[in-house]
The first five atom37 places (N, CA, C, CB, O) and aatype in JSON, in Angstrom:
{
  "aatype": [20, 20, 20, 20, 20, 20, 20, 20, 20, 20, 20, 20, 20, 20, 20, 20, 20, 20, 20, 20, 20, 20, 20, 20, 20, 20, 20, 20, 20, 20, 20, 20, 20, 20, 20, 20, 20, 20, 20, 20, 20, 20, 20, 20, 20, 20, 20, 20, 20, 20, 20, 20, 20, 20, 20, 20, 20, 20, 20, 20, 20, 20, 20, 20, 20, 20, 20, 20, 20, 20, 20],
  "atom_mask": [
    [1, 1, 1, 1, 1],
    [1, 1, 1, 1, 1],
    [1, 1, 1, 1, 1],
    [1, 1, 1, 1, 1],
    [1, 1, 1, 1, 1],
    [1, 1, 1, 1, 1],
    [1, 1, 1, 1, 1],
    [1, 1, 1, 1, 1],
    [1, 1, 1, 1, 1],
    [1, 1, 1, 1, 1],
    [1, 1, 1, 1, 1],
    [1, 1, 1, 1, 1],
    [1, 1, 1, 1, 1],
    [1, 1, 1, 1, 1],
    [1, 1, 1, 1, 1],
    [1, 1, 1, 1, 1],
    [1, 1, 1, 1, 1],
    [1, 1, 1, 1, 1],
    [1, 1, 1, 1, 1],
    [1, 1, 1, 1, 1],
    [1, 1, 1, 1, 1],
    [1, 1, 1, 1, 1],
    [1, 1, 1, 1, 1],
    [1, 1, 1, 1, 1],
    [1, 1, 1, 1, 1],
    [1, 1, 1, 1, 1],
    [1, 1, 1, 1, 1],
    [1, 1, 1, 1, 1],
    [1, 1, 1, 1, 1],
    [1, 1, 1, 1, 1],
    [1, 1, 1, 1, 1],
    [1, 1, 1, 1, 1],
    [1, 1, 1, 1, 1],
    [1, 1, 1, 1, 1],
    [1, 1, 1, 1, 1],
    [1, 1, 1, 1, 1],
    [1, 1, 1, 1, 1],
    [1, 1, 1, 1, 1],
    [1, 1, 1, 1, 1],
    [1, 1, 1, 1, 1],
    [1, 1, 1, 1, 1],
    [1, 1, 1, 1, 1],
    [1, 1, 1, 1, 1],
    [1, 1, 1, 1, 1],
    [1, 1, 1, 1, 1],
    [1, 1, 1, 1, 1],
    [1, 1, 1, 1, 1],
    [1, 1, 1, 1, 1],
    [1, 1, 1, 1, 1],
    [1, 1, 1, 1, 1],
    [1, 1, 1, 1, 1],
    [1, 1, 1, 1, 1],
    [1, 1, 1, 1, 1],
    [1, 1, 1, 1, 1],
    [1, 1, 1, 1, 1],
    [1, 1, 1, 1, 1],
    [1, 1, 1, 1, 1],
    [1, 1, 1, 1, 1],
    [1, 1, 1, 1, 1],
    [1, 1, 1, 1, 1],
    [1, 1, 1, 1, 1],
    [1, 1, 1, 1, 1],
    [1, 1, 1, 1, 1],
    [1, 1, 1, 1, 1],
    [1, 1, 1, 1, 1],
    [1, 1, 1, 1, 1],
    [1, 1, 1, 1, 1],
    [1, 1, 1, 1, 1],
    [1, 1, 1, 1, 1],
    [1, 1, 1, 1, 1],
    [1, 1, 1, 1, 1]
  ],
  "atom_positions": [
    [[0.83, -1.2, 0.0], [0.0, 0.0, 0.0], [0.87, 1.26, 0.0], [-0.94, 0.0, 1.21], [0.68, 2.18, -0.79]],
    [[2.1, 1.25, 1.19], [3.14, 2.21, 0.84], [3.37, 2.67, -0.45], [4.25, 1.77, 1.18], [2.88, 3.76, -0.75]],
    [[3.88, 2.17, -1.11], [4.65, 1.75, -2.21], [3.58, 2.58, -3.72], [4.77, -0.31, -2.14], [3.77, 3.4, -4.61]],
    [[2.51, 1.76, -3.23], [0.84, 2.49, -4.41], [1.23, 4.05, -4.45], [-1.37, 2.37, -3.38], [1.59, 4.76, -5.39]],
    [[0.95, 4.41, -2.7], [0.85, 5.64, -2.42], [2.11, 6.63, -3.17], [0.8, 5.65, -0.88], [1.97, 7.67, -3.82]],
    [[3.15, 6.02, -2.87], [4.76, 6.63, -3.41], [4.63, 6.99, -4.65], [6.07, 5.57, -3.43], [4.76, 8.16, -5.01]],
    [[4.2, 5.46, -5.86], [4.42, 5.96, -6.89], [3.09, 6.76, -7.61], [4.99, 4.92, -7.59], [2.95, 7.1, -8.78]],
    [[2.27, 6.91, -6.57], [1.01, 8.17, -7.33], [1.27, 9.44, -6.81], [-0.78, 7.94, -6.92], [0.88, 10.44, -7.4]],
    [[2.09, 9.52, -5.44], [2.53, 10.71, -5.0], [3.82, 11.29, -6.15], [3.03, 10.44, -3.37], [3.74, 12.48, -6.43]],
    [[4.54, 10.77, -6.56], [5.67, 10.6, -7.66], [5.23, 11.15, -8.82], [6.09, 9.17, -7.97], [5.8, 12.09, -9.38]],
    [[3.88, 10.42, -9.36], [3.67, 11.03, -10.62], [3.13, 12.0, -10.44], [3.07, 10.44, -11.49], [3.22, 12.84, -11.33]],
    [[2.28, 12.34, -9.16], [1.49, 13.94, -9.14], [2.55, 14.79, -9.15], [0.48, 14.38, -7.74], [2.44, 15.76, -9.91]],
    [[3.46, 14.7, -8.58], [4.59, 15.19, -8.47], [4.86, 15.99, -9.86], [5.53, 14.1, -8.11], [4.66, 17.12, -10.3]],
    [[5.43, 14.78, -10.27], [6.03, 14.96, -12.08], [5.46, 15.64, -13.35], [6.1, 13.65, -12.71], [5.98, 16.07, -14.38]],
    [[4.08, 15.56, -12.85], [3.11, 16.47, -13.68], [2.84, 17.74, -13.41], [1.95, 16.01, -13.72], [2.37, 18.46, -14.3]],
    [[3.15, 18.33, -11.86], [2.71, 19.47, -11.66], [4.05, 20.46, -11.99], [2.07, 19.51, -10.21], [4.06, 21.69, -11.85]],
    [[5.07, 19.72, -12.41], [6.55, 20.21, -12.24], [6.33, 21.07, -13.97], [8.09, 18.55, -12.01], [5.64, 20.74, -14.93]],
    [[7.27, 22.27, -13.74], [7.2, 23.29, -15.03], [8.47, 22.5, -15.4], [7.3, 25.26, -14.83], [9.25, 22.01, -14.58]],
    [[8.61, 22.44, -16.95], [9.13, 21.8, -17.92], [11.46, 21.72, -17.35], [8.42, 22.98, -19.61], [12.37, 20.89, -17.3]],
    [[11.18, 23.42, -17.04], [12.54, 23.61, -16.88], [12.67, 22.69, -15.4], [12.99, 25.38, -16.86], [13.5, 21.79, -15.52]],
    [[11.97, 22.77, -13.95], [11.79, 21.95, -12.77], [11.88, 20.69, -13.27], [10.54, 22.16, -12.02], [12.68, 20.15, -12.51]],
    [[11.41, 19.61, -14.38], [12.22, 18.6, -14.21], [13.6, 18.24, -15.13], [11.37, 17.64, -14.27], [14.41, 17.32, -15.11]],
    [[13.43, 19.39, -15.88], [15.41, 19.81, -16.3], [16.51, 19.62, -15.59], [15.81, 21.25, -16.44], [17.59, 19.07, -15.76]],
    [[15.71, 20.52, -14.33], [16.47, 20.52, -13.71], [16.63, 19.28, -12.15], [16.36, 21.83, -13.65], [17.52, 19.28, -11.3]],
    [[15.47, 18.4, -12.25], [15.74, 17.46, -11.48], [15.99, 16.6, -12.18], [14.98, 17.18, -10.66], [16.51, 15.73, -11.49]],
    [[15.89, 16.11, -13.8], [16.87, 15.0, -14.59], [18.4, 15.41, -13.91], [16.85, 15.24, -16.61], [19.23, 14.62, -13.44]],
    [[18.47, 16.73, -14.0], [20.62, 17.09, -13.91], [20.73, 17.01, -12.76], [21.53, 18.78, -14.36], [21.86, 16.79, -12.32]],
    [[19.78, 17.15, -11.98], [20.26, 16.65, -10.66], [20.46, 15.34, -10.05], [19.6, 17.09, -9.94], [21.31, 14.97, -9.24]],
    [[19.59, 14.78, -10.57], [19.72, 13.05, -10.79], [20.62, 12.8, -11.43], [18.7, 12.26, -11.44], [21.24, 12.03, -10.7]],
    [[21.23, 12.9, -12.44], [22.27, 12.49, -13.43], [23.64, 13.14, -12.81], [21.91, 13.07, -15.04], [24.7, 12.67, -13.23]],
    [[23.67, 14.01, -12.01], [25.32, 14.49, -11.31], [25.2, 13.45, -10.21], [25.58, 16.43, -10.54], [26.14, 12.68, -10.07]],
    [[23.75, 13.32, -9.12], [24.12, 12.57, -7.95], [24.82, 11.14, -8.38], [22.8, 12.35, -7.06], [25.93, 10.73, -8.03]],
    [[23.73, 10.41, -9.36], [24.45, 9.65, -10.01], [26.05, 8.98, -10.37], [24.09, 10.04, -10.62], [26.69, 7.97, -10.1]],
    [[26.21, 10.16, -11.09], [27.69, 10.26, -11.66], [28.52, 10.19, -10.36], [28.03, 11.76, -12.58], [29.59, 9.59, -10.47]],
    [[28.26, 10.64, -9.28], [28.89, 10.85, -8.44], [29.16, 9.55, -7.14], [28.31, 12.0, -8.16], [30.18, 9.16, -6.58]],
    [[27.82, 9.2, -7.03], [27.6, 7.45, -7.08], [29.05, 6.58, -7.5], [26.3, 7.03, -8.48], [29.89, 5.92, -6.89]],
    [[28.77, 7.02, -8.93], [29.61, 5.56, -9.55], [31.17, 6.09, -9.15], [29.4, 5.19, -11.71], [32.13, 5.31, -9.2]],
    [[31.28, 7.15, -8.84], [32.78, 7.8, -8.9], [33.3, 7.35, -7.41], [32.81, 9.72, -9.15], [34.26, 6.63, -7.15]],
    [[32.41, 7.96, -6.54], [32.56, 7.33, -5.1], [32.82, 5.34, -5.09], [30.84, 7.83, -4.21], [33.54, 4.64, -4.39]],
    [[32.09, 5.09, -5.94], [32.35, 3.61, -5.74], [33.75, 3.57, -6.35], [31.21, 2.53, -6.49], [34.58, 3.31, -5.49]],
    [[34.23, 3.74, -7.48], [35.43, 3.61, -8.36], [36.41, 4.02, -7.67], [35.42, 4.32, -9.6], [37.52, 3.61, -8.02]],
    [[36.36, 4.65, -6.83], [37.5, 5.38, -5.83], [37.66, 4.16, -4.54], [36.79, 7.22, -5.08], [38.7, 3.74, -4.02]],
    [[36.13, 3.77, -4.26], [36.65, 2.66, -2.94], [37.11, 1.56, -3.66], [35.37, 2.06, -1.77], [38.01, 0.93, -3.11]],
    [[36.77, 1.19, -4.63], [37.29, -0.22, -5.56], [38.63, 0.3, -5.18], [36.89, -0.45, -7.56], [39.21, -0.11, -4.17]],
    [[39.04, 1.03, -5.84], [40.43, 1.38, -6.22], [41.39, 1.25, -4.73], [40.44, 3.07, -6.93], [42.38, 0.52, -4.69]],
    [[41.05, 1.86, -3.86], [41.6, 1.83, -2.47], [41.82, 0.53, -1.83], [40.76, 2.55, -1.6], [42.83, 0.06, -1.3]],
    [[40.39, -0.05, -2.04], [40.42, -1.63, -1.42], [41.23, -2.41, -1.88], [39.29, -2.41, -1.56], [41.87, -3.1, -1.09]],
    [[41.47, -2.56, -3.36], [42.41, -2.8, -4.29], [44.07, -3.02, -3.69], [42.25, -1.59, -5.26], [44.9, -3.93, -3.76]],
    [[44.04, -2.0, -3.22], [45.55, -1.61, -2.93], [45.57, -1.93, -1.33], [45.98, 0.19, -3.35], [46.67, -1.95, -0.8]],
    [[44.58, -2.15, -0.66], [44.39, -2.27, 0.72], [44.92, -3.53, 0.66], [43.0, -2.07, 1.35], [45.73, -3.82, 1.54]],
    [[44.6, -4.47, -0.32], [44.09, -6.04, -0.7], [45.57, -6.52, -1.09], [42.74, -6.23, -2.21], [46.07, -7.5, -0.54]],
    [[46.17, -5.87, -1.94], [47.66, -5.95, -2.22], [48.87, -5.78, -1.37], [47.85, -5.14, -3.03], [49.92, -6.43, -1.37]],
    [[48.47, -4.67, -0.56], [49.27, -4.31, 0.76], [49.33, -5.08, 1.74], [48.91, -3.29, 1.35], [50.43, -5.27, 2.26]],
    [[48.01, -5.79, 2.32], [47.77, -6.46, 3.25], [47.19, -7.54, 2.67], [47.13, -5.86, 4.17], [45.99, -7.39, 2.44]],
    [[47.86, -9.02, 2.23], [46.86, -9.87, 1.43], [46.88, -10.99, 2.77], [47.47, -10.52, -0.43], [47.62, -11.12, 3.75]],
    [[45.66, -11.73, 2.26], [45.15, -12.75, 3.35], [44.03, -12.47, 4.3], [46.22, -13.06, 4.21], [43.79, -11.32, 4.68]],
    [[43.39, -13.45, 4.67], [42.41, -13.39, 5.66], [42.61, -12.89, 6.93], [41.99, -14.47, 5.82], [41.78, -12.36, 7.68]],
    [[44.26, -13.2, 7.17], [44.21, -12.54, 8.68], [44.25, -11.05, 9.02], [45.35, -13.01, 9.42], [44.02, -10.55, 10.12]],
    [[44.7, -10.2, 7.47], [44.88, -8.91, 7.63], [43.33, -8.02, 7.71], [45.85, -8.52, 6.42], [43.11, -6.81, 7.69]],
    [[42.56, -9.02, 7.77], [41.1, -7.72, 7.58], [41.16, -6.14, 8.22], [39.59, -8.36, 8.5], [40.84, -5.07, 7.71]],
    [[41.74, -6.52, 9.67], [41.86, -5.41, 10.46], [42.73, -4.14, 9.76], [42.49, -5.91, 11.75], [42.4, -2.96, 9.69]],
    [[43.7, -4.66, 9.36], [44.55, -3.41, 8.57], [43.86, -2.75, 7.49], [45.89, -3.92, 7.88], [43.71, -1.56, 7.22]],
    [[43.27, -4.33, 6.68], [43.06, -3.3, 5.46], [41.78, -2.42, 6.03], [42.66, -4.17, 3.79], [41.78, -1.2, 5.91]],
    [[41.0, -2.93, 6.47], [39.89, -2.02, 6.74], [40.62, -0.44, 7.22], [38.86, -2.78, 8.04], [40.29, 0.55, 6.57]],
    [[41.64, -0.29, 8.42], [42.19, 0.96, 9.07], [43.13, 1.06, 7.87], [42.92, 0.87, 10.74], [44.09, 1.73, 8.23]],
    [[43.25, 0.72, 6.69], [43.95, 1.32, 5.16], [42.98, 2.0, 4.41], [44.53, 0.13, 4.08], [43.24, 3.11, 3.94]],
    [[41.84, 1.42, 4.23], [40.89, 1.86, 3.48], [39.98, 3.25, 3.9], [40.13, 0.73, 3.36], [39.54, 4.1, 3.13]],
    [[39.82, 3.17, 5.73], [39.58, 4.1, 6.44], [40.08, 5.35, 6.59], [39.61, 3.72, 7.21], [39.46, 6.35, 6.96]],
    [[41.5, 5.24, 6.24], [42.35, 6.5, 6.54], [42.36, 6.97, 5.35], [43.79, 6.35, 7.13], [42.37, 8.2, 5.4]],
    [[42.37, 6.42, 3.9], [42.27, 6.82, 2.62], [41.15, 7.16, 2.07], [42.7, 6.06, 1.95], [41.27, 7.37, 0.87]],
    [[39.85, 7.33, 2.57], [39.23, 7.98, 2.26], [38.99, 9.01, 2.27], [38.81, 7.75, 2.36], [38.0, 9.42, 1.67]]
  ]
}
């Protein structure tokens, strides 16, 4: 029932919005986005090197306080 309510609250939404208002919430969606995948590509990348630095099961503790401090 949540969920009904959300996506009819959503489209009333979307219809009452002036043309440039969802211009400008596509570009706002599309930077948070972008920014999403960038934040992830950056922890890949860290863990990566966390994983190389400290390899094995027993190092979890490090890499985690590697990955922590490099963010």
């Amino acid at each position: 029932m949540f969920f009904l309510c959300a996506i009819i609250t959503g489209i009333v939404k979307a219809l009452s919005q002036t043309p440039e208002e969802q211009k400008e919430f596509l570009e706002n969606y599309r930077m948070e986005k972008k920014q999403r995948k960038e934040s992830k590509r950056l922890y890949r990348s860290i863990e990566s090197q966390a994983i190389a630095k400290y390899p094995g099961r027993a190092n979890y503790r490090k890499r985690k306080a590697y990955i922590d401090k490099h963010l």
